[in-house]
MARFINU-798363 format. One line per 5 residues: number of its first residue (from 1); their letters; for each residue x, y, z of C-alpha. Coordinates in steps of 0.001 Angstrom, whole numbers, plus 500000, padded with zeros to 6 digits. Each point is the difference from the previous one (the first is absolute). Layout:
% MARFINU-798363
NUM	A	X/Y/Z; ...
This chain:
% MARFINU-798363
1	XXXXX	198494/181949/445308; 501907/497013/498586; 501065/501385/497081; 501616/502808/502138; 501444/497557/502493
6	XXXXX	501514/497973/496804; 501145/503151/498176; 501410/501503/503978; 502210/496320/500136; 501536/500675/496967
11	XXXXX	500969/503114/500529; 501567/499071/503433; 501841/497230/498712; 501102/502365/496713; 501474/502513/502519
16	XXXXX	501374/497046/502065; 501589/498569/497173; 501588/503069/498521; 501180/500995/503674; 501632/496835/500491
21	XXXXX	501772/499698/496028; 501131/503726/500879; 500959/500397/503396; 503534/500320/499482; 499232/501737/496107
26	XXXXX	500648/504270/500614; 497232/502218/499132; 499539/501118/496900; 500673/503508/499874; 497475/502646/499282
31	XXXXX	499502/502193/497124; 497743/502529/502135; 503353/501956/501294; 502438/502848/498210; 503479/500114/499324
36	XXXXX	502476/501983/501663; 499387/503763/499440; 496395/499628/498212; 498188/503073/500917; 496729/501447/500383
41	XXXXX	498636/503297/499959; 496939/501973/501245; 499515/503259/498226; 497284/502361/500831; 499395/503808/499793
46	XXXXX	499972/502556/503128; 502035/497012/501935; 499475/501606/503292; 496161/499175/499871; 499344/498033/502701
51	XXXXX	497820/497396/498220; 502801/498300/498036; 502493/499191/503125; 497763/496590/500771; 499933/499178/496542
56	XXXXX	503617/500217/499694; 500456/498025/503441; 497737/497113/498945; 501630/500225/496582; 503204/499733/501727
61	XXXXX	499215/496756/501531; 499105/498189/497392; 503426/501059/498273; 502014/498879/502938; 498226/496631/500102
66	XXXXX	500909/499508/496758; 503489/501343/500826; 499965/502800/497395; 500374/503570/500603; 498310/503082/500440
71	XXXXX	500336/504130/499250; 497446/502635/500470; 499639/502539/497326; 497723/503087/499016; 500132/503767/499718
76	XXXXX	498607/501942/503220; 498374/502692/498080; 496409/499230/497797; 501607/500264/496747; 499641/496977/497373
81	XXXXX	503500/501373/497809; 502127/499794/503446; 498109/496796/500512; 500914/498461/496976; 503884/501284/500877
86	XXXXX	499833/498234/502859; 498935/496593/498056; 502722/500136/497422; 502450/500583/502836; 498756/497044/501378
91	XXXXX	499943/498222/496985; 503362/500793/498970; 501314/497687/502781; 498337/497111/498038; 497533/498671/502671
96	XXXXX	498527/496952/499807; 496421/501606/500002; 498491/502863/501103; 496435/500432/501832; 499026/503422/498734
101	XXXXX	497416/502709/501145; 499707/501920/497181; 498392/503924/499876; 498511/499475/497023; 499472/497368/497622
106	XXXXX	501139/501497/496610; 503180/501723/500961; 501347/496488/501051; 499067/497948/496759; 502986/500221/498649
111	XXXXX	502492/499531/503273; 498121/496843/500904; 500408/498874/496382; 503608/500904/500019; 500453/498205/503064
116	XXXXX	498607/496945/499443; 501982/500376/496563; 503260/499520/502184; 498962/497082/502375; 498600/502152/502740
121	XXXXX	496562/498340/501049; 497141/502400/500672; 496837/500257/502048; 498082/502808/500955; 498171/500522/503326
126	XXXXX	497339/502046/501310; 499749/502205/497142; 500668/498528/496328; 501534/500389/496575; 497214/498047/498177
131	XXXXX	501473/500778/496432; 503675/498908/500678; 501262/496219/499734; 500408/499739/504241; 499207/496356/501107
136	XXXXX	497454/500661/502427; 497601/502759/502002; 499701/499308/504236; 497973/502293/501598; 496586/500016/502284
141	XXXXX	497230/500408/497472; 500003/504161/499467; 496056/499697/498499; 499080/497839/503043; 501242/502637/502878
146	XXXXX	497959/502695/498442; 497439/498325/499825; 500299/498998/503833; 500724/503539/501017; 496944/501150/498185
151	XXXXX	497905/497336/502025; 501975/501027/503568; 499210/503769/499630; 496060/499110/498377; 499303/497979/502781
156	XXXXX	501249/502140/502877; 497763/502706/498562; 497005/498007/499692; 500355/500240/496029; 499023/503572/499903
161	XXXXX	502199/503150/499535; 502885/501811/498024; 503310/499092/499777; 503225/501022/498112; 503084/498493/498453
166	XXXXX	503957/501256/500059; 501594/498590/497140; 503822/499345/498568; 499198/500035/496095; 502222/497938/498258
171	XXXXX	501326/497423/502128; 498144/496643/499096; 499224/498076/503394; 498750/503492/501528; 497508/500566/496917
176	XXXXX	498423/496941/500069; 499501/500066/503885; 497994/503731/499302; 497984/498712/496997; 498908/496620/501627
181	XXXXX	498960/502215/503599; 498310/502662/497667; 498366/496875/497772; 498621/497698/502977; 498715/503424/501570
186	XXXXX	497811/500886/496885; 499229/496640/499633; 499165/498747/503475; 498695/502939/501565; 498331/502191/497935
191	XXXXX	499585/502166/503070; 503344/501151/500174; 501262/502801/498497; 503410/500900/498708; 500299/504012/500647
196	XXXXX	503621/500012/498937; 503323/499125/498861; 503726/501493/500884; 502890/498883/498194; 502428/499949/502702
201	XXXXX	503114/497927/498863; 500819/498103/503672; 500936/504004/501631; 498158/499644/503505; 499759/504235/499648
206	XXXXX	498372/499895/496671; 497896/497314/501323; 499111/502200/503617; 499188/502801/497553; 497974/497724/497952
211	XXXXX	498031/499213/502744; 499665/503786/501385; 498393/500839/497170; 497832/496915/498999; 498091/500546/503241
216	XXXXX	500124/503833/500085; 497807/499436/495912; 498277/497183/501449; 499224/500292/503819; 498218/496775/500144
221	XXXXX	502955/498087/498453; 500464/496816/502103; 502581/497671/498390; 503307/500594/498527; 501758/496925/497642
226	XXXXX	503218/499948/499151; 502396/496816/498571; 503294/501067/502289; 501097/501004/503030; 501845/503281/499674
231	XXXXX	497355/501577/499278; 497668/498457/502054; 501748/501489/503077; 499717/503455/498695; 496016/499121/499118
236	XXXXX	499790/498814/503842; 501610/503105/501796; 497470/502116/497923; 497133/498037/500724; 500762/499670/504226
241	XXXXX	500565/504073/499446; 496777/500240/498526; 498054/497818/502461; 497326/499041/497933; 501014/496380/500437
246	XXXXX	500554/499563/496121; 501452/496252/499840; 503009/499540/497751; 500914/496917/498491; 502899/499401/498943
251	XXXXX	502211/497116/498069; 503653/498716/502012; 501245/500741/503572; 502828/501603/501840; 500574/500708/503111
256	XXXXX	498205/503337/500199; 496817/498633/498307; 499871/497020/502228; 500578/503109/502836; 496832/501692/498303
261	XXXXX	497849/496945/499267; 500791/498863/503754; 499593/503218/501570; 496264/500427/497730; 501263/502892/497777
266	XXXXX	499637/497446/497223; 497269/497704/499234; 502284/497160/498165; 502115/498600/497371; 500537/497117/497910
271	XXXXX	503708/498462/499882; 501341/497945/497627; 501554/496692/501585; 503708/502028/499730; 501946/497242/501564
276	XXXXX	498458/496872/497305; 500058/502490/496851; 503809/499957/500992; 500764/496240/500224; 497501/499284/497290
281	XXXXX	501616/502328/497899; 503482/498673/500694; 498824/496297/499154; 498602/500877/496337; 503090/502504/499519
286	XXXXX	502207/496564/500531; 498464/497840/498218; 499476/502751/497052; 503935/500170/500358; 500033/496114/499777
291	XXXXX	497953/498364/497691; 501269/497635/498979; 498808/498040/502975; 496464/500410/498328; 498564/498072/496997
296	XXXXX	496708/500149/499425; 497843/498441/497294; 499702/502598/497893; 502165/502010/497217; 502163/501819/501874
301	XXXXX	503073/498708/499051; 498956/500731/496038; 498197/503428/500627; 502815/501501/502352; 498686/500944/502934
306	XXXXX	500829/499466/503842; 497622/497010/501144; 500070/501581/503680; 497363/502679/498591; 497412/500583/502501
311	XXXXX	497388/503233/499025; 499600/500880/503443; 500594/498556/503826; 497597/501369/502736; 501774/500418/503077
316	XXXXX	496670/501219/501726; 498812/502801/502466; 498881/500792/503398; 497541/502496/501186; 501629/501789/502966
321	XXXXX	498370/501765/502401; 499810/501192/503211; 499624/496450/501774; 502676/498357/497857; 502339/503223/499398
326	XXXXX	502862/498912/502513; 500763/497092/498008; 501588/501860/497492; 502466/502307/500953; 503879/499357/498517
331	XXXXX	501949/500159/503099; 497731/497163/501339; 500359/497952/497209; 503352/500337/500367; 500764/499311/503589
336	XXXXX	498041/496916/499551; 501734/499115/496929; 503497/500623/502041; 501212/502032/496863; 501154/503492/499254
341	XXXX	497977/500784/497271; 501033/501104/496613; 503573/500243/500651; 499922/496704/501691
């Protein structure tokens, strides 16, 4: 207690001191802040899914309180070659950074490379480009939601039963979300059975047909995984149609699978923290664009590479269901935020 009470004094009379020598002395100015015109940009693919408008809000805020600016970019069709069009159209602008969904890892390798070749910072969110020089990774940990989905569905059936999976082959985020649900399943409850797979490529009618005839091969089917929510709408109008009360599970919200999960046509989702992966993600993009305000002890400076490098952020998850469901819908967010969204 003394030594605190000692080591308390000297702070006070430090602060004291330096308040008094520097009353009149102006603030030094802060490095955290951009210069006139800096720019950020968000791009994504299929930009009209709902699940990246509070990303890009929250992202948006932390550019503004830096005073930088923004743009939101992307292709709205599923197609990684106009998706990669729509980065180098961005990128020809000369951006300060970009914070990048990408399709698929490979096919961006050499844009991210190219990029960061020029100046333009990079970090990936959500879904990554592991093999490409990016800075950094935020996302909500893709192994750890299917694993929680697997334990949601297992434990609502008592640990006993068949389920089956919808899949979108290809995209990175999405395939580990199936193979971690699939892996705690076999692993966890040995008496659950996997009856089935669709590949269904985030199509909500591929997914209803999916469904259709999953349960018409396997009448006692009684779970349905899949790692979006396109599809998991389609999966849910099948399964209310077929009233056998198979629960689907599902990965991300929008408004008509909070409807569903609210309304008990869907048994639940997991959703990533949206609205943190954003501002995180803006906060490593600027200091991957500034690094110079970094020095660590270490080689950087010799070896050549940006000291802001973190592997990967995780921005977290929730578990939504019907209890906690009307806490995420965008138009509420929104009217309590006292913004106008995307365009705002």
């Amino acid at each position: 207690m003394k030594t605190f009470l000692i080591a308390a004094a000297a702070v006070s009379l430090g602060v004291s001191a330096v308040q008094a020598q520097d009353l009149d002395a102006p603030w030094p100015e802060t490095p955290f802040k951009c210069e006139p015109g800096e720019t950020y940009v968000m791009n994504v693919m299929v930009s009209g899914v709902e699940y990246w408008f509070p990303v890009y809000e929250m992202f948006k805020q932390a550019a503004h309180q830096f005073g930088c600016e923004t743009d939101y970019t992307g292709t709205p069709e599923y197609d990684v070659n106009k998706q990669i069009t729509s980065f180098e159209q961005a990128l020809a602008k000369r951006p300060a950074g970009i914070l990048l969904h990408p399709m698929n890892p490979d096919p961006f390798v050499e844009p991210i490379n190219r990029a960061i070749e020029q100046g333009t910072a990079i970090v990936t969110f959500a879904a990554d480009s592991p093999n490409s020089n990016r800075a950094s990774y935020v996302t909500s940990d893709n192994t750890r939601e299917g694993t929680v989905a697997a334990d949601q569905i297992a434990e609502a059936m008592g640990g006993k039963g068949s389920y089956a999976v919808l899949e979108n082959p290809g995209q990175d985020n999405h395939d580990r979300r199936v193979s971690s649900f699939v892996a705690r399943m076999q692993a966890q409850y040995p008496d659950m059975t996997l009856v089935g797979r669709a590949v269904t490529n985030q199509d909500p009618n591929k997914a209803y047909q999916a469904v259709l005839s999953l349960a018409q091969a396997h009448p006692d089917l009684g779970a349905v995984f899949m790692p979006e929510a396109s599809s998991a709408i389609g999966a849910a109008q099948a399964a209310k149609e077929l009233g056998s009360g198979i629960k689907v599970m599902t990965v991300d919200v929008n408004a008509t699978v909070l409807d569903m999960i609210k309304a008990g046509e869907m048994f639940g989702a997991i959703n990533p923290n949206q609205g943190t992966q954003g501002y995180y993600g803006f906060l490593l993009l600027w200091l991957a664009a500034h690094p110079n305000l970094i020095d660590p002890m270490n080689d950087h400076a010799r070896a050549g590479f940006n000291p802001m490098g973190i592997p990967m952020l995780d921005n977290g998850y929730s578990v939504v269901t019907q209890q906690n469901a009307q806490d995420f819908y965008w138009d509420g967010y929104l009217k309590r935020r006292g913004t106008k969204g995307i365009q705002g």
